[in-house]
N, C-alpha and C positions, 0 to 999 in steps of 0.2 A: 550538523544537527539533523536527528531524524523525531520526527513526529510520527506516530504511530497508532491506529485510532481502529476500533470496532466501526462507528460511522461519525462521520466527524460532523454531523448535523446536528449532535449531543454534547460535542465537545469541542468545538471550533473556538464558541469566547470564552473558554477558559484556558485553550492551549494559546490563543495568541499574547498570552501574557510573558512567554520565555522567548518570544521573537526577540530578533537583536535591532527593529523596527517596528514600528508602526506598519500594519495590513497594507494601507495607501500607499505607504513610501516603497514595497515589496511586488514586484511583477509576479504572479502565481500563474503557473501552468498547468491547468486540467486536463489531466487524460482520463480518458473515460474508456480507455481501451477493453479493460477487463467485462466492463458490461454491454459490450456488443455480441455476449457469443450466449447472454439471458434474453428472455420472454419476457412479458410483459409488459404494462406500464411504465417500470422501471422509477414509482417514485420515490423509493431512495434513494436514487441517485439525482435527480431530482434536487431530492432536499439535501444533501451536502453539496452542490455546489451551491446553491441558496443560500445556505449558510458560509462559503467563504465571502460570497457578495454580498451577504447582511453587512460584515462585518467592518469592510471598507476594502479588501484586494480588489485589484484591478484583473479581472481574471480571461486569461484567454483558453481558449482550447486549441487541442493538438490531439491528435489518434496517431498510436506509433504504426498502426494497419497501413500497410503498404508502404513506409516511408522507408529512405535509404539513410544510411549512416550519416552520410552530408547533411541531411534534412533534419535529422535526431540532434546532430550535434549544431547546427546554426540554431534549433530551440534553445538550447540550455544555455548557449552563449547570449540569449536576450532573457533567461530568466533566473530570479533568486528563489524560486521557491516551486519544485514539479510536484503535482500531488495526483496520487493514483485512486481514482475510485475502484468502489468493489464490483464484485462480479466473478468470473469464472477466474480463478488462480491459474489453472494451468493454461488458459488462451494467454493470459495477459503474458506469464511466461513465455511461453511461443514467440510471440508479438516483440518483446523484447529482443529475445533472442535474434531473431530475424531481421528486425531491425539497425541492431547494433548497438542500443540503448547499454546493455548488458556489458559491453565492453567499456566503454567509455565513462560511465557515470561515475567511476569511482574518484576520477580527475577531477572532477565537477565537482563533486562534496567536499573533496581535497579542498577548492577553489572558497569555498561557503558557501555551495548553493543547496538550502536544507532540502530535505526530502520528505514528504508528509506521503500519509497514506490511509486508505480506508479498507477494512474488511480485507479484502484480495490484495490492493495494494500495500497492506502492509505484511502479511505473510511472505511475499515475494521477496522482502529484505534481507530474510537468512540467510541460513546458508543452504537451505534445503525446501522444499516444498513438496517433499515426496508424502511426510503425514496429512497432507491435505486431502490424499485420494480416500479417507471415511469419511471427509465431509464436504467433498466437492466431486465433478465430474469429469475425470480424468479425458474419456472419449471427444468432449468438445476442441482438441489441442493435440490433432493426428503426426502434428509436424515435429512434437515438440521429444528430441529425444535423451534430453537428461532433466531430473529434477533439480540438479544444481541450481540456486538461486541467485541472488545477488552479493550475498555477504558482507552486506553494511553494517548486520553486524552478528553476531554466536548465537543467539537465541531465536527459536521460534515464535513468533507472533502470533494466536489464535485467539479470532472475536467472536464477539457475541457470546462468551460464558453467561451461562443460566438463560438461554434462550430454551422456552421449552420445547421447541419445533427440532431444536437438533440434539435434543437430549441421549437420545439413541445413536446418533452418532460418534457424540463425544466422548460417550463410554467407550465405544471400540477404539476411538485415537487414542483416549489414554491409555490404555493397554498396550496398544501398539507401542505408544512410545516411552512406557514405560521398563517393555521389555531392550527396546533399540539406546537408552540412554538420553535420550533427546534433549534438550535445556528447552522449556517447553515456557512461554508466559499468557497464562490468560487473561482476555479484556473481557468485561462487561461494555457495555455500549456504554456508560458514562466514566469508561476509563481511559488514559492511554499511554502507552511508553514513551517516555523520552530521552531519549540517547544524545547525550554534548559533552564534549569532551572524554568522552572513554567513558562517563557515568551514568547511569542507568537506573531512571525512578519511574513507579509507576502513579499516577497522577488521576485524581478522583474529581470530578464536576461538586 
């Protein structure tokens, strides 16, 4: 199962209605990797893990920054449930990469361990991450040298649709990817994909 989410501090109690548990009875794993390589305050990130803890998970954290594949993989073998906040898409890709997250996780979903995501976290699921460079910052992620993503599953994930702040952005992605073919799905922040068993809905607060 993947969960898919613009920010999931808007759509946390409505997605954990497709859990195949109860929040409490489900280990969730925070990485917060992607928003290590942003400014600021950082409160929304903040507020979506907030919001997995409103809701009843038991929530630990994990930063894939620095870890080795051993370390990657003794996580996911104690958890049901990894969820990525947002933040810079191409560090967190790096980060992965480098880690060895990127190899392994596909075993793991195989296993049921669903996969949520937020903003960056959830773009990184395609198969590609290369349209992110109109609305992200390529430079933050010197190591990272393919855009290839995860590929959990065909389609592109891009949030926050109708945010006015990146409205100029979004126009040159669409075009970009409208000439490249893309399979392209946008989220509003009160939406989000859900991917289970090969089907693919998009789901409104």
């Amino acid at each position: 199962m993947l969960i898919l989410t613009s920010s999931c501090s808007f759509t946390t109690k409505h997605f954990v209605q497709h859990l195949p548990r109860k929040p409490q009875d489900l280990r969730l794993t925070f990485i917060p990797t992607a928003a290590e390589a942003e400014e600021g305050d950082k409160q929304w990130l903040k507020d979506d893990r907030q919001a997995l803890v409103d809701v009843g998970f038991p929530v630990n954290d994990f930063t894939l920054t620095g870890k080795t594949t051993d370390e990657v993989r003794e996580m996911l073998e104690k958890t049901n449930f990894v969820f990525f906040s947002g933040g810079n898409t191409f560090y967190l890709l790096q980060e992965m990469n480098k880690s060895g997250f990127t190899k392994i996780i596909h075993q793991y979903i195989d296993k049921g361990v669903i996969y949520g995501g937020s903003s960056a976290g959830s773009i990184v699921a395609g198969p590609s991450i290369g349209l992110a460079r109109n609305i992200d910052y390529e430079k933050l992620a010197p190591e990272l040298g393919s855009f290839q993503a995860l590929n959990l599953t065909d389609v592109v994930v891009f949030p926050h649709w109708g945010n006015e702040d990146l409205q100029k952005r979004y126009t040159k992605l669409i075009k970009n990817a409208y000439k490249k073919g893309n399979k392209l799905v946008l989220l509003t922040d009160d939406q989000y994909l859900l991917v289970e068993n090969g089907k693919y809905s998009i789901e409104s607060i």
